[in-house]
C-alpha positions in Angstrom: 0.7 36.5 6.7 3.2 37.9 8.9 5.2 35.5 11.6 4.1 35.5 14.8 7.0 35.5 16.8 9.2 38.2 14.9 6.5 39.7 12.8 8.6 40.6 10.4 9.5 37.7 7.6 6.4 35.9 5.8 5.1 32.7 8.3 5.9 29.8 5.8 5.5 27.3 8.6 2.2 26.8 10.1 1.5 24.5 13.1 -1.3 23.2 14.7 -1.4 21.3 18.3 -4.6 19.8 19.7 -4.3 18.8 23.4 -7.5 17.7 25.1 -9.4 19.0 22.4 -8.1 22.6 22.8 -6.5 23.7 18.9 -3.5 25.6 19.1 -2.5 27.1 15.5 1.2 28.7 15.2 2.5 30.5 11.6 6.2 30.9 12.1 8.8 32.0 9.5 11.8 29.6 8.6 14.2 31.3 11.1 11.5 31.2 14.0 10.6 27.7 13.3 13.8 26.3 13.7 13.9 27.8 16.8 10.7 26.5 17.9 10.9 23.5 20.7 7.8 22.4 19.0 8.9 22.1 15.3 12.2 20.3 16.7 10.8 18.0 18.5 8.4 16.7 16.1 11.0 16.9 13.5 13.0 14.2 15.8 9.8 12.3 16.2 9.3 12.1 12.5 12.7 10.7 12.0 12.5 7.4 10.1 13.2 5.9 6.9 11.2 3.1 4.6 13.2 0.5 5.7 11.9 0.7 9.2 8.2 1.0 7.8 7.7 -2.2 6.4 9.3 -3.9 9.4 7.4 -2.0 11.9 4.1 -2.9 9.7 5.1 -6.8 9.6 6.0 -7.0 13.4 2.6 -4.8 14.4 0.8 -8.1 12.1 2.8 -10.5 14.8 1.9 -8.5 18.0 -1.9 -8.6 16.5 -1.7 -12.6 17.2 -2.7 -14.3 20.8 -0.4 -14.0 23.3 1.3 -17.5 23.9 0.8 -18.7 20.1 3.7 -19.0 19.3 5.2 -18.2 15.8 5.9 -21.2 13.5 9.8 -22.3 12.9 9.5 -21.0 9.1 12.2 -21.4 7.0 12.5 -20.6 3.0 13.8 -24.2 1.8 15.6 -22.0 -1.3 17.5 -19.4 0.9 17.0 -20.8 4.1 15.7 -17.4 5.7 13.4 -17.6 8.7 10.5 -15.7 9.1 11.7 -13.6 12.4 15.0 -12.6 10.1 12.2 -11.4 7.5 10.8 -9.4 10.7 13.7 -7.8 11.1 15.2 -6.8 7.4 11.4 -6.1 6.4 12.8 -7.8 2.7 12.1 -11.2 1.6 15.2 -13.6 0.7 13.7 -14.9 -2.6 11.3 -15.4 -5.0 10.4 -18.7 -3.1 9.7 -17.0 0.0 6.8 -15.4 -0.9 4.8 -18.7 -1.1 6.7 -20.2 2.1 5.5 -17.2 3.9 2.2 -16.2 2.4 -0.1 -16.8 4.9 1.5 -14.1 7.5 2.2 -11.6 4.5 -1.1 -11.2 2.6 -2.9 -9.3 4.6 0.2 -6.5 5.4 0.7 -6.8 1.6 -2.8 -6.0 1.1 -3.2 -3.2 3.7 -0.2 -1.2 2.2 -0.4 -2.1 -1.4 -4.4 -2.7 -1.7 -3.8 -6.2 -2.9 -1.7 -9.0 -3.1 -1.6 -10.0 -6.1 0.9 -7.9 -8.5 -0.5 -5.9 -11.1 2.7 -4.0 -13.1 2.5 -2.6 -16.2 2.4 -3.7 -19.9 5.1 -2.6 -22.3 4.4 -0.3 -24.7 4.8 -1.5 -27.9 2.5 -4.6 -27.8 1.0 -4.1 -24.4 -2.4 -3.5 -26.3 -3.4 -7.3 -25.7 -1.4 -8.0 -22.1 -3.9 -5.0 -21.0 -7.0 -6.5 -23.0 -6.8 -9.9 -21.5 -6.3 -8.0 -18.1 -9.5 -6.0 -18.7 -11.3 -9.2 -19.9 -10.1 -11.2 -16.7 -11.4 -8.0 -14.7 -14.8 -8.4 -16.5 -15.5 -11.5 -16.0 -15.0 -11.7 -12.0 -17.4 -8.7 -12.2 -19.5 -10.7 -14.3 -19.6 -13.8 -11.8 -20.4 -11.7 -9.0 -23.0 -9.4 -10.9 -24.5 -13.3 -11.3 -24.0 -14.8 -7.9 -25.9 -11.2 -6.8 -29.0 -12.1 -9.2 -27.8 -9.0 -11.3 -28.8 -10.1 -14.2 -28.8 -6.6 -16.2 -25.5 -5.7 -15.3 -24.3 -9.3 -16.0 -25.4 -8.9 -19.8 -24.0 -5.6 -20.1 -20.3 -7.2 -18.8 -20.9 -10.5 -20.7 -21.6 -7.7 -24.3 -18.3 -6.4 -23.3 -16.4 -9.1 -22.9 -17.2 -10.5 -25.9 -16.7 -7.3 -28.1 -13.4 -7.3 -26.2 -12.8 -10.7 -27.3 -13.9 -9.9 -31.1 -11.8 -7.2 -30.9 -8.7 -9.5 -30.3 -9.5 -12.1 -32.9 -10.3 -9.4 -35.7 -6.6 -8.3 -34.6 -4.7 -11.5 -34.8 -6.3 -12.4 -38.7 
């Protein structure tokens, strides 16, 4: 596809703008793009970096709280940072700050990372039974649930899992 505007170079760039439900589409070459008050101007309202994300995504979790509650005078008793300071950096002073200020970060942890708690990875050379107990942990809150839903079938099929998975490790470790 040829560009638009100088109909000469290949259209590398393609654009589209919706304004009141009217769809505009735009293939520009490189050159024409550039030139285009369009592509610049949401070039400079793209213009951020990660450490203004999680900030942004922290401080958006304060403005979501009544007006006139006010926050809490936080502080980490191990590297004495308060929470506002937190708000600002968008990085935690230490380890011990995560359970000072847990409350006001799960649920931003969880809507960026999924969760809260940390996953990682296992090594490896000897990872085989870090991931094995992981899977059996993961089993068995399926299994509790599969009971406390009166799933019966499903629960038999987990609890035959986990205990192969289980057999597995002891046949292993002899």
């Amino acid at each position: 596809m040829k560009c638009e505007k100088c109909n000469k170079n290949e259209a590398t760039t393609h654009m589209t703008k919706i304004v009141n439900g009217y769809k505009e589409e735009h293939h520009l070459c490189s050159e024409c793009a550039a030139e285009s008050p369009e592509y610049s101007e949401m070039k400079h309202s793209m213009n951020f970096s990660i450490s203004d994300f999680l900030p942004g995504m922290f401080s958006a979790a304060k403005q979501q709280q009544t007006i006139g509650n006010e926050l809490e005078a936080d502080i980490c008793p191990v590297c004495h940072m308060p929470y506002s300071e937190f708000l600002q950096k968008g990085k935690l002073g230490c380890g011990e700050c995560y359970s000072v200020f847990r409350n006001r970060i799960k649920r931003p942890f969880k809507q960026i990372h999924g969760t809260f708690e940390h996953i990682g990875k296992a090594p490896g050379r000897g990872g085989e039974k870090v991931m094995r107990n992981k899977k059996i942990s993961a089993l068995e809150s399926e299994l509790n649930a599969a009971v406390l839903k009166q799933d019966f079938e499903t629960a038999a099929k987990l609890r035959d899992e986990i205990k192969e998975l289980k057999s597995t490790d002891t046949n292993k470790e002899a």
